[in-house]
Structure formats: C-alpha cells, structure tokens
C-alpha positions as semicolon CSV with decimal commas, in nm:
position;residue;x (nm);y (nm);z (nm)
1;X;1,373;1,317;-0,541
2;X;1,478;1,669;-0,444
3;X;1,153;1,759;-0,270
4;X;1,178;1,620;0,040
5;X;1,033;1,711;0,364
6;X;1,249;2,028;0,520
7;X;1,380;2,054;0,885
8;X;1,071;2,265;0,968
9;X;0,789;1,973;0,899
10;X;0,725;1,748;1,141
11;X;0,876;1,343;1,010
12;X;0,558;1,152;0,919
13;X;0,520;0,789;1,019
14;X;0,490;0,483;0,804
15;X;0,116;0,441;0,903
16;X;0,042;0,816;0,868
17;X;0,215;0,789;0,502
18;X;0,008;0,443;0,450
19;X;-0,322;0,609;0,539
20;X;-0,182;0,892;0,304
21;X;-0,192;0,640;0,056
22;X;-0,495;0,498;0,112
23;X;-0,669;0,771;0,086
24;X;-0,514;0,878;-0,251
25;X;-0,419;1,193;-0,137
26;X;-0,051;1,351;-0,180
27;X;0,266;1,134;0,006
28;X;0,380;1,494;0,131
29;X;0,099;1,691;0,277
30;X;-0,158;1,472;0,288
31;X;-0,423;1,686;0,136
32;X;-0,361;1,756;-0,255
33;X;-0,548;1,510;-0,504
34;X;-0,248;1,207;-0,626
35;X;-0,479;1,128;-0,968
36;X;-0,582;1,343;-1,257
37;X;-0,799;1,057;-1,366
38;X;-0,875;0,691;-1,249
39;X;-0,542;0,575;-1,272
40;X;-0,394;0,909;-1,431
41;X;-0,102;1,090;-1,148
42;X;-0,180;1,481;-1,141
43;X;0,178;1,617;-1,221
44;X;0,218;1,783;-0,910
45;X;0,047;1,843;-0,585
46;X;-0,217;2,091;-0,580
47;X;-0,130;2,212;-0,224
48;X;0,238;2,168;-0,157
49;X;0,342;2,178;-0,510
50;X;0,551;1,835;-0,445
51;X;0,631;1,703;-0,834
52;X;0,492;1,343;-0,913
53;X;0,770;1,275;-1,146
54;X;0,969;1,093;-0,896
55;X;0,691;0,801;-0,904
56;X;0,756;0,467;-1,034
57;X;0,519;0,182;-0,891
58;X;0,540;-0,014;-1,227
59;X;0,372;-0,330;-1,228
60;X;0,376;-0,350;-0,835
61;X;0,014;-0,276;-0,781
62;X;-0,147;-0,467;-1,053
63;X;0,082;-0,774;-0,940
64;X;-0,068;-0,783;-0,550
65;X;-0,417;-0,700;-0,653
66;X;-0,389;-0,975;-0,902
67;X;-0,241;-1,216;-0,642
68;X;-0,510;-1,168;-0,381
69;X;-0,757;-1,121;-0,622
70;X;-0,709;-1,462;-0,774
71;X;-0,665;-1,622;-0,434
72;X;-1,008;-1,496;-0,310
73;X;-1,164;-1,583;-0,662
74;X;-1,052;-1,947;-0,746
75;X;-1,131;-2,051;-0,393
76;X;-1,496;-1,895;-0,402
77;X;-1,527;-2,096;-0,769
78;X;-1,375;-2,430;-0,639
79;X;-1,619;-2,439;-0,258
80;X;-1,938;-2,345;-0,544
81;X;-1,838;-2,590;-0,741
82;X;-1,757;-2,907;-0,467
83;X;-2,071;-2,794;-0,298
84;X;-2,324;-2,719;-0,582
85;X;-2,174;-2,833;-0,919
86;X;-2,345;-2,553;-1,126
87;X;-2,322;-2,531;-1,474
88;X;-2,051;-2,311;-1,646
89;X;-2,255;-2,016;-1,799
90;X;-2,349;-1,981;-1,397
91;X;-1,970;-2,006;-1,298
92;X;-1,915;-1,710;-1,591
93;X;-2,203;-1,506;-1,433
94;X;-2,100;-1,491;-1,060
95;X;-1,674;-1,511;-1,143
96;X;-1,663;-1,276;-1,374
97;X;-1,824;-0,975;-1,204
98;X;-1,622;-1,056;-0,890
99;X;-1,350;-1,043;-1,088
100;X;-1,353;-0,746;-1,193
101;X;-1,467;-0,567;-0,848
102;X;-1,181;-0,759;-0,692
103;X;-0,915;-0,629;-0,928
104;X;-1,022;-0,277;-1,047
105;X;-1,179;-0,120;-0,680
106;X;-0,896;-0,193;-0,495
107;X;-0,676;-0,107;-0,783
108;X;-0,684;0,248;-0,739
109;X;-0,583;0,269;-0,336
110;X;-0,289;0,023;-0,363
111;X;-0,121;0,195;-0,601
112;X;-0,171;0,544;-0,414
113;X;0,000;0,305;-0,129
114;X;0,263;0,199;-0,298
115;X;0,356;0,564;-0,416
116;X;0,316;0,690;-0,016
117;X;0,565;0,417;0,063
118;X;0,785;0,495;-0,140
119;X;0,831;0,852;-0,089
120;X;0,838;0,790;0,301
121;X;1,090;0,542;0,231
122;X;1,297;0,773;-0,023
123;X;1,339;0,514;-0,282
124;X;1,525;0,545;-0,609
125;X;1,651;0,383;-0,861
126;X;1,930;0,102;-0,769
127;X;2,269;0,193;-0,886
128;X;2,609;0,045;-0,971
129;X;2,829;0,088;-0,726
130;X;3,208;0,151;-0,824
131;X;3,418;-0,048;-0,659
132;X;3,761;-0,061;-0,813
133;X;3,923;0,169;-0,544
C-alpha cells in the first residue's frame, strides 16, 4: 500500500473510515465511487486517484452476511412454523425472498466496510518472519 495518507491530511477516525465504508465511497477521500458495478471495484479513485489494487476482502463479507443472514432467517422459519405450521410451498414463498434481500442488499455495504477498515488499519499480507539471527 504505498498510497497512504501524507503529513498534510488530517488522520481519519475508525468511525469516519466505517461511515466511509458504508457509504461505498473511497477509504481515502471519502468522495470517489469504490464500485464500477454491483460488486465490481473501480480501479482507482475518481477523485484522489488512490489505486484499489491493494484490496483483498476475500470471502470476509459474504461469510458475515451469510452468518447473520441465516441467524435472522432460520429463526423467522422455526417461530412460523411452532406458531402456524404452514405448509412447505408457503415456507418456500416467504424464506426464499427474505433470503435473498437479507444476503444480497446488505452485501454491497459490508464489503465497502471491510475495504475502509482495512485501509484505515493498513493491513497487508502476513509475512514470515526470519528469525535465525
């Protein structure tokens, strides 16, 4: 990550960079679009020219959305079916569609998160250290 912020900007905070995040704008500045497409990084910031390349969420997004998502989901399913006992072509009416807005909507603004976080934090790649001094 050689762009970094310089000695003249001001040090953002971890909820200004979260917010950054949020709002899928870039980790940097704050104002340049993050995504070319739904889920597609822009290669670089339109307004402080800070290159995406660094970014590496990986599976990190998909794995929280899919963790609350399920949560939220299976315990929606299991009170309709205690309480009402409908029949499974209903259960595959009302679960799947929440499903899917559960997973995909939020999908989208956690991984812009994830990407603010880690450029606040200046993460990279662990490394082997040599210790045979």
């Amino acid at each position: 990550m050689n762009d970094t912020v310089g000695p003249s900007e001001p040090e953002t905070t971890v909820l200004q960079s979260a917010l950054r995040g949020l709002t899928c704008k870039c980790p940097r500045c704050g104002k340049g679009k993050l995504y070319a497409g739904f889920l597609t990084l822009a290669p670089s910031c339109d307004r402080c020219g800070l290159d995406y390349a660094f970014i590496d969420t990986g599976d990190g997004p998909a794995i929280f959305i899919i963790m609350l998502a399920g949560g939220i989901v299976v315990a929606c399913a299991l009170i309709v079916e205690v309480k009402y006992q409908p029949p499974y072509w209903l259960h595959a009416a009302l679960w799947l569609p929440l499903i899917l807005a559960t997973t995909l909507l939020p999908l989208r603004a956690m991984k812009s998160l994830l990407i603010a976080l880690q450029f606040h934090h200046k993460a990279a790649p662990g490394r082997l250290v040599d210790r045979a001094k």
